[in-house]
C-alpha positions in Angstrom: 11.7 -223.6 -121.8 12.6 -226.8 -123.5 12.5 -230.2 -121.5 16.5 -229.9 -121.3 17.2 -226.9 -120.0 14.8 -227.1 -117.5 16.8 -230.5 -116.5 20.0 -228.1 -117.1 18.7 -224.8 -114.6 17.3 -227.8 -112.0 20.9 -229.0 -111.3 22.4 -226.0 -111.6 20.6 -224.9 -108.6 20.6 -228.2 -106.6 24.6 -228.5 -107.2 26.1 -225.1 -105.9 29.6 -225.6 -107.3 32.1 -226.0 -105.2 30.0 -229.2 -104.8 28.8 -229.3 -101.7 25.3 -228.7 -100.2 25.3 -225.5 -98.8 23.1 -225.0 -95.8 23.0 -228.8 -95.9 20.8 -229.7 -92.5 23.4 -230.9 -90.0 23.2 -234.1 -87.9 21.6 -234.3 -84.5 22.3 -236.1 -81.7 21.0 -239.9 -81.4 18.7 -239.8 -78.2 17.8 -242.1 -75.5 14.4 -241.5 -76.5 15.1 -242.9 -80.3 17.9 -245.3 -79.4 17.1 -248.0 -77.2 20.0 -248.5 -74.6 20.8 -252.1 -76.2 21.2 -254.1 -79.1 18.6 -254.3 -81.4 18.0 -257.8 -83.6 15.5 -258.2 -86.2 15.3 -258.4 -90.2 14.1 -256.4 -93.2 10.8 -257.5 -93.4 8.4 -257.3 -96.5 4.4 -257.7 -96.1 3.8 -257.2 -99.8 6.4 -259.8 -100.9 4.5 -262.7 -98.6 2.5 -265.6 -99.9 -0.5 -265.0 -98.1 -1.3 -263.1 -95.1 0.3 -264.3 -92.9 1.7 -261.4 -90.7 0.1 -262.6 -87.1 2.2 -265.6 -87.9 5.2 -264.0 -88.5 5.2 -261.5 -85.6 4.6 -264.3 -83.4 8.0 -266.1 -84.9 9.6 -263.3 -84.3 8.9 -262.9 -80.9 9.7 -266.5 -80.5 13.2 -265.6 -81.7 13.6 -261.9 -79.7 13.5 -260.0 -82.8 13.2 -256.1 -81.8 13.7 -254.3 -84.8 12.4 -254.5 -88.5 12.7 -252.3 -91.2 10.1 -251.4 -94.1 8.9 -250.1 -97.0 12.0 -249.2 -98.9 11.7 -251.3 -101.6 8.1 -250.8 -102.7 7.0 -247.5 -103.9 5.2 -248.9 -106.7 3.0 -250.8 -103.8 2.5 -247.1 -101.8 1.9 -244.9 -104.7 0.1 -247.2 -107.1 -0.3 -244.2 -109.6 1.0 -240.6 -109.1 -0.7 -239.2 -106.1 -2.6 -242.0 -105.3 -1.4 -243.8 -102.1 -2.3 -246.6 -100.4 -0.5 -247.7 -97.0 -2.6 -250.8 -96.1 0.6 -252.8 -95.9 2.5 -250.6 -94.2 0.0 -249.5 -91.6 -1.0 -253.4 -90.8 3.0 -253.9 -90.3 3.0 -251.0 -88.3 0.0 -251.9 -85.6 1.3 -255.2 -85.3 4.7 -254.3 -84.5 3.4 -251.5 -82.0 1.5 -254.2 -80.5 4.3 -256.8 -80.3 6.6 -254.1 -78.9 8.8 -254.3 -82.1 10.4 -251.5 -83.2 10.1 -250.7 -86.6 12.6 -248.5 -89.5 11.0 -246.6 -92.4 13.0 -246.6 -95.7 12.2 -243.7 -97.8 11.2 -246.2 -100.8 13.3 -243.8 -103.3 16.1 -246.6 -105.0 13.0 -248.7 -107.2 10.7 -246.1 -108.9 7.0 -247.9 -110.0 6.4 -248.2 -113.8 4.2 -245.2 -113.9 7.0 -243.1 -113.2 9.2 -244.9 -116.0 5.9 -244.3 -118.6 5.0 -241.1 -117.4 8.5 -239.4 -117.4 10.9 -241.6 -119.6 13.6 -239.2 -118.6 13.9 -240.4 -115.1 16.1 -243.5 -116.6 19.9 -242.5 -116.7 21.6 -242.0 -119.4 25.0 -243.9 -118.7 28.2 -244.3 -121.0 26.1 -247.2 -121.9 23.2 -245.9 -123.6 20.1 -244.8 -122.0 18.4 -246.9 -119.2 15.9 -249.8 -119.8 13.1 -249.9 -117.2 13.3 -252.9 -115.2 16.5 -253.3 -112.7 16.2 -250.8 -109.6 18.4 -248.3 -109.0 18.6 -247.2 -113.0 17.3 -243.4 -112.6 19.0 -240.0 -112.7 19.1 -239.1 -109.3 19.3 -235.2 -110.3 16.0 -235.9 -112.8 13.6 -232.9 -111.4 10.9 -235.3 -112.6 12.4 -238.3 -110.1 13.3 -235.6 -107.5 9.7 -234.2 -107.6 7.9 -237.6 -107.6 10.5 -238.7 -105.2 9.6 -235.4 -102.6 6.0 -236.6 -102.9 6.2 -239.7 -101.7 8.8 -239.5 -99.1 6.9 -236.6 -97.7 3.6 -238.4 -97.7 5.3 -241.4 -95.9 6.9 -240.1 -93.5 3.7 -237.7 -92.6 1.2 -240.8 -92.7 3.7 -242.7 -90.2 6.0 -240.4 -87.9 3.6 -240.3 -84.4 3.4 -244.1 -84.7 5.3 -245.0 -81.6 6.4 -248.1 -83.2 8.6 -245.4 -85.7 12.1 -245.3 -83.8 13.9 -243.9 -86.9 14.2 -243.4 -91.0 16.7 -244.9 -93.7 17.1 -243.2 -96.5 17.0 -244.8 -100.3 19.1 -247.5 -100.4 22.7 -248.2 -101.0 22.6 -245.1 -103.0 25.2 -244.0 -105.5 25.0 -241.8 -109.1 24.0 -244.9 -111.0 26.5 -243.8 -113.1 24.1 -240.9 -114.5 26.0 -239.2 -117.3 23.9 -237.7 -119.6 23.9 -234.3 -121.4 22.3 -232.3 -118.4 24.8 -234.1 -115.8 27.9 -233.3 -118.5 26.3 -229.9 -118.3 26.3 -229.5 -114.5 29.6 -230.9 -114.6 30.8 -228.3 -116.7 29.7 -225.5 -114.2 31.5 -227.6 -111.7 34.6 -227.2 -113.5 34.3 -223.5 -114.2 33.8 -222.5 -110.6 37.1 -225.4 -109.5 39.4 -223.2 -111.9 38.3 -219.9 -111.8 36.6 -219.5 -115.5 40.6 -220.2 -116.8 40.4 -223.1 -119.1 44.0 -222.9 -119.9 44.6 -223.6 -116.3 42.1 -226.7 -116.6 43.9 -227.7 -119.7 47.6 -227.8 -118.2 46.2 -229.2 -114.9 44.8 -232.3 -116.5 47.4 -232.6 -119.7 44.9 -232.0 -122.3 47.1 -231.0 -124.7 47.7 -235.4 -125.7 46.1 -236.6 -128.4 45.2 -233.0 -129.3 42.0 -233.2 -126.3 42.5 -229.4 -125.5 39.5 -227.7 -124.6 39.7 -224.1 -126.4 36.1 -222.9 -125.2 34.0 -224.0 -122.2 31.1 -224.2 -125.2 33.8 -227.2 -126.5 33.8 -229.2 -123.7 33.0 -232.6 -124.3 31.3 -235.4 -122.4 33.3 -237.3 -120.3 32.2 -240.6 -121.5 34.7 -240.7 -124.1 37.4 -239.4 -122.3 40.5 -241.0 -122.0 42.3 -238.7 -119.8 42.4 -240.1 -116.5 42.3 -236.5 -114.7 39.6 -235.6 -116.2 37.6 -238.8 -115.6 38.8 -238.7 -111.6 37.4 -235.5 -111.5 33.9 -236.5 -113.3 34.1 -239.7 -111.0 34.3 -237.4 -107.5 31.8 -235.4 -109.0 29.5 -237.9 -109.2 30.3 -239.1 -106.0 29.3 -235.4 -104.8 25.8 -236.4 -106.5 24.8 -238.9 -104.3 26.3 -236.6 -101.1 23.9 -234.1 -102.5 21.2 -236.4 -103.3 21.7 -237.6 -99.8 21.7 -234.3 -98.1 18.3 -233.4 -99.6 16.3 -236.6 -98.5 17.6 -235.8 -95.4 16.4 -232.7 -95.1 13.0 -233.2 -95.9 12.7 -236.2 -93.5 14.2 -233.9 -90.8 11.4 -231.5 -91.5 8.3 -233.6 -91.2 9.8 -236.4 -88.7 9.9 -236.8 -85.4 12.3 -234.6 -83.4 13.5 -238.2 -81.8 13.7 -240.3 -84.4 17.2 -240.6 -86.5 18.5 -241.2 -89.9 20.4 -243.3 -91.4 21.6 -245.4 -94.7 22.6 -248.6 -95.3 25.9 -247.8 -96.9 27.2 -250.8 -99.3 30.9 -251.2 -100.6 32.8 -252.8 -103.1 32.0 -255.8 -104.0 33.6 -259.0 -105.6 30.4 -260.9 -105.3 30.4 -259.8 -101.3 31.6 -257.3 -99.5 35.0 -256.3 -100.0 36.7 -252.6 -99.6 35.9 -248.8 -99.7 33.4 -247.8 -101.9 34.3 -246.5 -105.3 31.4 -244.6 -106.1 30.4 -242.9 -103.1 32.2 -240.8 -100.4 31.0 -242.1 -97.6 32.6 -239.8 -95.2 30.8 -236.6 -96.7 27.3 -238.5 -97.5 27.5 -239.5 -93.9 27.6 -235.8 -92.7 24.1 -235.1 -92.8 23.0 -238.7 -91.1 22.5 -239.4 -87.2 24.1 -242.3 -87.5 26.0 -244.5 -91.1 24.7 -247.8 -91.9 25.9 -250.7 -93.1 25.3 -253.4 -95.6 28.2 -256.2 -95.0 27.8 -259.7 -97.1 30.6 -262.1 -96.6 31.3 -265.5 -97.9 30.0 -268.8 -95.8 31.0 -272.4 -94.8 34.5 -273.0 -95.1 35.2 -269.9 -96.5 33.8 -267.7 -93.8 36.7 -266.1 -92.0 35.2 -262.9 -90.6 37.6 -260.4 -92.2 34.9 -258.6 -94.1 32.5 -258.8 -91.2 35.9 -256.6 -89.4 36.5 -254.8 -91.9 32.8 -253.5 -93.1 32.2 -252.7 -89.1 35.6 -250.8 -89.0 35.2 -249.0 -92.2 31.4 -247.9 -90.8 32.7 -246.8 -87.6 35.0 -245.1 -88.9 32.3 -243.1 -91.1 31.1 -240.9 -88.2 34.7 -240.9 -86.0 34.0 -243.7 -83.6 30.4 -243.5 -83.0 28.8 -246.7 -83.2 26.5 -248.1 -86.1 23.8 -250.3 -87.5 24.1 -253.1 -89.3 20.8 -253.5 -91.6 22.0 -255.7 -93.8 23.9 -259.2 -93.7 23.9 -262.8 -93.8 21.2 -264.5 -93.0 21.3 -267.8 -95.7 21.9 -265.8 -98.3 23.2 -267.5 -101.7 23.3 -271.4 -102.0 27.0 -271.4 -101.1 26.5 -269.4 -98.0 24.2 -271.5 -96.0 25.8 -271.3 -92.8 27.4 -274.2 -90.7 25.9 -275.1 -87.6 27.2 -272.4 -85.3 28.4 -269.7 -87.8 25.6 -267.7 -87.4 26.3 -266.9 -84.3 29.6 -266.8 -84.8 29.0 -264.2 -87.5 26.6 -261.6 -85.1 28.9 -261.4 -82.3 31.3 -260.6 -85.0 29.4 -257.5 -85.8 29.0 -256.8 -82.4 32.6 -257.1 -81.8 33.3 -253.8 -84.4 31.0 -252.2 -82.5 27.7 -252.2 -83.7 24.2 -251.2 -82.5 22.0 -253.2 -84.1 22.3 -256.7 -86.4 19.8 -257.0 -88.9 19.1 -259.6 -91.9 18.6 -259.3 -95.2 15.8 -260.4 -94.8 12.8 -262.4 -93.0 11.2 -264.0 -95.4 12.7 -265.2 -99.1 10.8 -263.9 -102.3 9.7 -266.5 -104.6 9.9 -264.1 -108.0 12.5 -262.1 -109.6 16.2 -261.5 -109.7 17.0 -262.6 -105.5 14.8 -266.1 -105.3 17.9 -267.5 -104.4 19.1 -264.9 -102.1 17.7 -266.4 -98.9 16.6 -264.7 -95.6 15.8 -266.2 -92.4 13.2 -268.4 -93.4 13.2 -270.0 -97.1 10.0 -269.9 -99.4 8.5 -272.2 -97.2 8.3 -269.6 -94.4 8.6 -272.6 -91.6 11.2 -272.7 -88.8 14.8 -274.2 -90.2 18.0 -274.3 -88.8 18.9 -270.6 -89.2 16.4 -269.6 -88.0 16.6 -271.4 -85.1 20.4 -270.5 -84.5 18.6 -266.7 -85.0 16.6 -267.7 -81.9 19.9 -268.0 -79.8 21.4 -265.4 -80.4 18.0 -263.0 -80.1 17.9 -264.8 -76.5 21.6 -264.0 -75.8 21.1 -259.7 -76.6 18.1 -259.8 -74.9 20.2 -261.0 -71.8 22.8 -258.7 -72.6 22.3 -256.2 -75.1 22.0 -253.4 -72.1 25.6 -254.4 -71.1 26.9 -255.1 -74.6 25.6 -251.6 -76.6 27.9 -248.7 -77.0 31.1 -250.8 -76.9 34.1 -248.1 -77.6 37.2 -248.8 -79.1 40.8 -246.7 -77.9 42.8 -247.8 -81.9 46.2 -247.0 -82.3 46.8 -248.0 -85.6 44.8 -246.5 -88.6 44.7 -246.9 -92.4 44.4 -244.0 -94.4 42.2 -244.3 -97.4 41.1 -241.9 -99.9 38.5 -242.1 -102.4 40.8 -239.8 -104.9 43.8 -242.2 -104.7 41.5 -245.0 -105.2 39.8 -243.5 -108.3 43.1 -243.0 -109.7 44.8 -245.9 -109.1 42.6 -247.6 -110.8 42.9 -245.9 -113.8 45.9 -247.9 -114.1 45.9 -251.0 -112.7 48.8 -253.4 -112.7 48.4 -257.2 -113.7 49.4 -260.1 -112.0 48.7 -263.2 -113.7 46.4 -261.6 -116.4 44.1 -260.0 -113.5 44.1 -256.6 -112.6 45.0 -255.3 -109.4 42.6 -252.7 -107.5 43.0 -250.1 -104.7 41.1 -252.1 -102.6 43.3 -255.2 -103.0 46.2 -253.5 -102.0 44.2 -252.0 -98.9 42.8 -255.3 -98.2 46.2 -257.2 -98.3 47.4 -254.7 -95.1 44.1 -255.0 -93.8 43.8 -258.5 -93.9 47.3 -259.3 -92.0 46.6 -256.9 -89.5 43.1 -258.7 -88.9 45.0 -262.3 -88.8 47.4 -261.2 -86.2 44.8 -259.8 -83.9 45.5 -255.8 -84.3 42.8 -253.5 -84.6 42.1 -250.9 -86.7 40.5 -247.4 -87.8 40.0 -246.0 -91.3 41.1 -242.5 -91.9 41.0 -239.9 -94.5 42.3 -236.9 -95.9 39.1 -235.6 -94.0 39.3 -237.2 -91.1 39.1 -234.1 -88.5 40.7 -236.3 -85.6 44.7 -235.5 -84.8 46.6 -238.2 -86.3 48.8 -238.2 -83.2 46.1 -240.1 -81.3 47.6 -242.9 -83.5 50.9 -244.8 -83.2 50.9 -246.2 -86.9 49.1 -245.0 -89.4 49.3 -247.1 -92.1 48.9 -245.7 -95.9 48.3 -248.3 -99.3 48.4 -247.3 -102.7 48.1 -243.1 -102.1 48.6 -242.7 -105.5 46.8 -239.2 -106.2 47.1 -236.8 -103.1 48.6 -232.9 -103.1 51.4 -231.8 -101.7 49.5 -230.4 -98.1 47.8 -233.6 -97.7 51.3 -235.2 -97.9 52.7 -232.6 -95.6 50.0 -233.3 -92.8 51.2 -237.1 -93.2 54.9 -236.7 -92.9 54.4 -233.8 -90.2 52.4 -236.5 -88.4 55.8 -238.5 -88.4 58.1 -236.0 -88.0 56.2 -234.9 -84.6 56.3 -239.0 -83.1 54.4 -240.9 -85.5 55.4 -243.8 -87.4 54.1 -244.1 -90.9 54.4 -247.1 -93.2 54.1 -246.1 -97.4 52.7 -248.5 -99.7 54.3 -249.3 -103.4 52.7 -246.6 -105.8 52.2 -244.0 -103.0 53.0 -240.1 -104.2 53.2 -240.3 -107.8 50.7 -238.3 -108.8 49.2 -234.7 -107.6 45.3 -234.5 -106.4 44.3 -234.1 -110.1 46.6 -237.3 -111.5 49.0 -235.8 -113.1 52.1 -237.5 -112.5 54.8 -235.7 -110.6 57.8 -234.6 -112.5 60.1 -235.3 -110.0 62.1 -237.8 -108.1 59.6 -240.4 -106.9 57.7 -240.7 -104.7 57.5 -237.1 -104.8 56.5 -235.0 -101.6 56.9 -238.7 -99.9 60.6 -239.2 -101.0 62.8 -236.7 -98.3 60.7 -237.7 -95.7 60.9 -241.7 -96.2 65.0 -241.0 -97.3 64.5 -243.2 -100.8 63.7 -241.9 -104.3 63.0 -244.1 -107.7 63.0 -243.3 -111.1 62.4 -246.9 -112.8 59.3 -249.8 -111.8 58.6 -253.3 -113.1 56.5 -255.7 -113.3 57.9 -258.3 -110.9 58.4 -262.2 -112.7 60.5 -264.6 -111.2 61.5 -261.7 -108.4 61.9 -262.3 -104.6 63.7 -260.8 -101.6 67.2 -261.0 -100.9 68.3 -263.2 -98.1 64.8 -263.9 -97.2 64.8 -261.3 -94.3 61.2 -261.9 -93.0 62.3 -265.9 -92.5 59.0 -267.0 -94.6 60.5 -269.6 -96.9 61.3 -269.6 -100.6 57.6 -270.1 -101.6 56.0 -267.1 -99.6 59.3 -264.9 -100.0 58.1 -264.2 -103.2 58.1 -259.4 -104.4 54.2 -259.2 -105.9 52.6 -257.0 -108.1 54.8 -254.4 -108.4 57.9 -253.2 -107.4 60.1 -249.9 -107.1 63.7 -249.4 -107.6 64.2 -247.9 -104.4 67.6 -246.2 -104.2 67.9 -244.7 -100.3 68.9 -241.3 -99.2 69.2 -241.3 -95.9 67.0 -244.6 -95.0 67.8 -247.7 -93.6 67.5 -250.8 -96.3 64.8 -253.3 -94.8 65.4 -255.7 -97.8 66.2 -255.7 -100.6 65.4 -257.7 -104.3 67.0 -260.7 -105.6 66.8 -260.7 -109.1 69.8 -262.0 -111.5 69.6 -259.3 -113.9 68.8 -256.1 -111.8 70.7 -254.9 -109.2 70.1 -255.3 -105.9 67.8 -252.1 -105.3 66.2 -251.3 -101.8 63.1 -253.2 -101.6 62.3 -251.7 -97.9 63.2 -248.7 -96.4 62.7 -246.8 -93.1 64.2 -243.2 -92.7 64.2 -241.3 -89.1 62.3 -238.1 -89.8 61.9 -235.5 -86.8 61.2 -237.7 -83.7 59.3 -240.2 -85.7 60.1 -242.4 -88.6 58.6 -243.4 -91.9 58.9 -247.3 -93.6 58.1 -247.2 -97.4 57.3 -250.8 -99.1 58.0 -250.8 -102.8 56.3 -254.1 -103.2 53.3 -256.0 -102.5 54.0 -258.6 -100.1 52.5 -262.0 -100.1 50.8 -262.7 -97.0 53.9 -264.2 -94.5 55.9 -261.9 -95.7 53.4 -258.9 -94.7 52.4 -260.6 -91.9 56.2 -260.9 -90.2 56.8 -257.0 -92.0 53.9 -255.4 -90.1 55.0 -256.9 -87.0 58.3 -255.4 -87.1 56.4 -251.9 -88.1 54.3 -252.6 -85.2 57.2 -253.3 -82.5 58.9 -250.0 -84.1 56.0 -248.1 -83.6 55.7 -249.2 -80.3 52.3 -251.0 -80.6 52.4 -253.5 -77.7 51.1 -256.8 -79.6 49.7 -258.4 -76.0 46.9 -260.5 -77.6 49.1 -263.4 -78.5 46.4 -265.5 -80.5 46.4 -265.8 -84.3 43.5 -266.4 -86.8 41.6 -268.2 -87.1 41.4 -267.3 -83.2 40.0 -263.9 -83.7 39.7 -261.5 -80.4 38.5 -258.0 -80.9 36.7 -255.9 -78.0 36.7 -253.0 -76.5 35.2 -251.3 -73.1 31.8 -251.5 -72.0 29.8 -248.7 -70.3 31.0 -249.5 -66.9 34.4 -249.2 -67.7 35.4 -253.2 -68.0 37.2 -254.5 -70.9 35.6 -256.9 -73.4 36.7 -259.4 -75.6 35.1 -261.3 -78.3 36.6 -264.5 -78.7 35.7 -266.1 -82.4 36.9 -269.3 -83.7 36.9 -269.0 -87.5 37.8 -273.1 -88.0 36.0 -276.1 -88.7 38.1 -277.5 -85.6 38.3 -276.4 -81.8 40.4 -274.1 -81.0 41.5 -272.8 -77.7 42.6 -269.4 -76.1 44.5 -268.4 -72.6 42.5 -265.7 -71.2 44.9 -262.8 -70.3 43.0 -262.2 -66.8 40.0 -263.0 -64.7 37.2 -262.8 -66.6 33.4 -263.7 -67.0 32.0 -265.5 -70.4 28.8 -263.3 -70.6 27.6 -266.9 -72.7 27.6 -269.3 -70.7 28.2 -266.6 -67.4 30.7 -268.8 -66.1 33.9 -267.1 -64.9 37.5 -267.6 -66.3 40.5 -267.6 -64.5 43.4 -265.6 -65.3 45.7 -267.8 -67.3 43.3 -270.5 -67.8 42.7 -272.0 -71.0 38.9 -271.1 -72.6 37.5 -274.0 -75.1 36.4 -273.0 -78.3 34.0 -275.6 -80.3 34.3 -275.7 -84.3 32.8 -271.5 -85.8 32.6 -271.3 -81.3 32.6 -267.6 -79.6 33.0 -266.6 -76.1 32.3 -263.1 -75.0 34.8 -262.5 -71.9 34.3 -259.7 -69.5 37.1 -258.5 -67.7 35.9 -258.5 -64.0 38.5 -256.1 -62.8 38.8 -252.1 -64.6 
């Protein structure tokens, strides 16, 4: 058997096709034995990285600053296995005994994402093959994650490791690899497994394939399944969505199958998770394109987060909300880990006096388990020297490390009160990593830059986070009833079938509101653009329809309904000539050459109603339009304070409300506490009505001391 088809039978028999893991092991329960009943603090922490040996020193700084948690090992294979079969776990077992002994607990990372050089030499095929050539040796995360080579190498060591350190009692739980996605693998044997995919998705009917994804333009028919052609090339945008969720059922897969074999030599106690990363625009910024995080996270104890947000004056806390909601969200409410964030990160994120702290109870505030730090100590080689952790190069106490100390003081006061905060949402945001594939394919422009899913998402994200209102993410797979949810909010839908439609206007029609971004419905679940009235299946149920779309210059709404001013009353983006049915106009556009088409709608439908937005809004103007959505929905709006006085919260385990109180400004700020209260801070109590004192990046965590 030649080298490539044994790469071709290998992923036929790890992808079944329909794409999904059959048999894939299922999660278990997180238990009090493996999850300690408070929040855990601590920092990735690297003992082949440091300068010298120094480890007794560092465990002692850490228990000067109430770590409790550090994770290992996932970053140096090349450092475990030195040469294939030959393992060495000095490193890991002296981090291990002094950890146990300093009653730390510690986090194994399966040390999968940066394969050692004799891997690379020994098995060149291991690099993906991507649309841009084949992979160099160097960067991490450049292998074919379906290579049987890389799986077999990859079974080896993660079995070794987790059977050299699974009855160390120090071992709480596993992560496994690291921020994992296809790498964009597409060579011949993935095109090949890709191919099976599709035979199995339409039955062995090629003709139904062709009409489904209109590959009859530009003569890109596909006469024989022997024909098919990579998908590199392709410039068919159904056909690259449906390589693109293929890929993304690679790493679900890929996931999956760790999973299982740390399941089988691990502890029955300890749990397993991954540190989940999303889009990024240089930090962390909206779903993740290349990996469904929903489906990896199905065969995980708990989902993981990596959240990076910008510092000093830019720090607002939005993507610290947003990453905590979005990995909440992940496993339907259940609470999760943050193992990676902020510590000093990049030169322009060294944090202001107080933002650190500002920053954790942040996380905390989303609901999260566990804060940890990326990372203790800061490499002085290679690609992140200047991507500070707690300490710099120097390895000496600084002021980070020192506002670390605080907070590690304040959770180990009241991390047994604060842990397994739970949130009662009624307002959600429905994303879908189909829509956002194919909205991207075609990305509108505004001032020469393109426009993205995720900034549409964010933009109703963002106002909602201003104005105090929390949220949960949904998706087409969510399995919770919509009707738990007053508003469910849904941007840019641009590729969804007609049943997942359905369930969203039958989720009006039975009570619920439902608010319709611009670009929503125009194309079926394989982006092929609806011959019909737009917005398609959308249009009866939100009363409007559209035939015509422009590019909006010099465009604004008539009458400025919203009362924002000329400036901010500016139509964004994108914009719809929305011509009602049976809906109510909202607003409408001003523009002296175009009629005066519906810029906003809402229609009655059933005993619910449905608003459809045919524009971007600029931020006042989507700020004062989701308030009126919100008072229509009947989402009471009680927290009267307004960024950059952020409150979030929740109820603790014995039934009292909390409240994080976060002061995102370089001034003070202060907040009228709704009723009696204690500030678990500085455990002082708070008057109902009384007015609470927020210094410059300030937080006060407010217990309600009623139910």
């Amino acid at each position: 058997m030649t080298r490539f088809s044994r790469k071709k039978s290998f992923l036929t028999n790890i992808l079944p096709v329909p794409l999904t893991l059959l048999g894939a092991p299922a999660a278990h329960a997180v238990t009090a034995q493996s999850w300690p009943d408070q929040i855990l603090f601590g920092a990735a922490y690297y003992d082949e990285y440091a300068p010298a040996d120094r480890l007794e020193e560092d465990v002692k700084m850490m228990k000067a600053a109430h770590i409790t948690v550090v994770r290992i090992a996932e970053s140096t294979w090349g450092t475990m296995e030195t040469a294939p079969g030959a393992f060495d776990f000095h490193h890991i077992d002296r981090v291990l005994s002094a950890m146990d002994k300093a009653g730390i607990k510690v986090i194994i990372g399966t040390p999968t994402y940066a394969i050692p050089t004799w891997l690379a030499k020994d098995h060149p095929d291991v690099l993906a093959i991507t649309p841009q050539g084949p992979g160099q040796y160097g960067r991490r995360q450049n292998m074919d994650i379906t290579n049987p080579d890389f799986r077999a190498a990859a079974q080896r060591a993660i079995v070794a490791l987790i059977t050299h350190v699974k009855d160390n009692p120090a071992v709480i739980g596993y992560q496994l690899d690291n921020e994992t996605k296809a790498y964009q693998t597409s060579g011949p044997n993935v095109q090949a497994a890709f191919v099976e995919h599709m035979k199995a998705k339409f039955h062995g009917d090629l003709n139904a394939l062709d009409t489904a994804y209109g590959l009859n333009y530009w003569s890109n028919r596909i006469n024989r399944w022997e024909d098919f052609p990579s998908t590199n090339g392709s410039i068919n945008a159904s056909l690259s969505a449906a390589f693109a969720e293929f890929q993304r059922g690679l790493v679900t897969d890929y996931l999956a199958w760790q999973a299982s074999l740390v399941r089988a030599h691990a502890r029955p106690d300890q749990f397993m998770t991954q540190n989940f990363d999303l889009d990024w625009r240089g930090y962390s910024y909206g779903v993740q394109t290349e990996v469904n995080h929903w489906d990896a996270a199905k065969s995980l104890d708990v989902a993981g987060i990596d959240i990076y947000h910008p510092g000093q004056d830019k720090l607002t806390g939005t993507e610290i909300a947003m990453g905590g909601d979005l990995a909440r969200s992940i496993k339907f409410g259940q609470n999760y880990l943050v193992m990676e964030t902020t510590a000093q990160g990049f030169p322009e994120w060294t944090p202001y006096p107080g933002q650190l702290r500002l920053q954790a109870f942040s996380h905390l505030a989303s609901g999260a388990n566990m804060l940890e730090y990326w990372h203790w100590g800061t490499t002085a080689n290679a690609a992140e020297t200047y991507w500070r952790g707690l300490l710099s190069q120097d390895y000496k106490p600084n002021a980070t490390y020192r506002e670390a100390a605080t907070i590690g003081a304040d959770l180990a006061r009241l991390g047994p009160k604060l842990a397994n905060l739970t949130k009662h949402n009624k307002v959600a945001i429905y994303v879908s990593n189909t829509a956002l594939t194919a909205f991207d394919s075609f990305k509108p422009t505004a001032d020469g830059h393109p426009i993205a899913y995720n900034d549409v998402m964010r933009g109703y994200y963002d106002a909602l986070y201003r104005m105090n209102v929390e949220v949960d993410f949904i998706t087409p797979s969510t399995p919770t009833p919509l009707g738990q949810y007053k508003l469910v909010i849904v941007p840019a839908l641009y590729a969804a079938s007609d049943a997942e439609i359905a369930r969203l206007n039958d989720y009006a029609k039975l009570g619920g509101h439902l608010l319709y971004s611009f670009k929503s419905g125009f194309s079926d679940e394989n982006v092929k653009v609806r011959y019909a009235d737009q917005p398609g299946a959308i249009a009866q149920a939100a009363g409007v329809h559209y035939s015509q779309f422009a590019a909006p210059v010099g465009v604004s709404l008539e009458g400025d309904p919203y009362h924002v001013g000329e400036k901010a009353n500016t139509v964004r983006w994108w914009m719809e000539f929305l011509e009602p049915t049976t809906a109510k106009v909202l607003a409408r556009y001003r523009h002296p050459s175009w009629p005066t088409y519906a810029a906003v709608t809402r229609n009655t439908w059933g005993k619910g109603d449905v608003t459809y937005v045919g524009f971007m809004p600029g931020e006042d103007t989507m700020s004062a339009l989701l308030a009126d959505t919100l008072s229509d929905a009947g989402v009471a709006q009680t927290e009267t304070a307004r960024f950059p006085v952020i409150v979030r919260g929740g109820t603790l385990k014995n039934g009292h409300t909390i409240r994080y109180v976060l002061n995102y400004s370089t001034a003070p700020a202060h907040y009228t506490a709704p009723s009696a209260a204690t500030d678990l801070l500085s455990n002082k109590p708070v008057a109902s009505g009384a007015s609470l004192d927020l210094a410059p990046w300030g937080a006060a965590i407010l217990e309600d001391t009623a139910r």
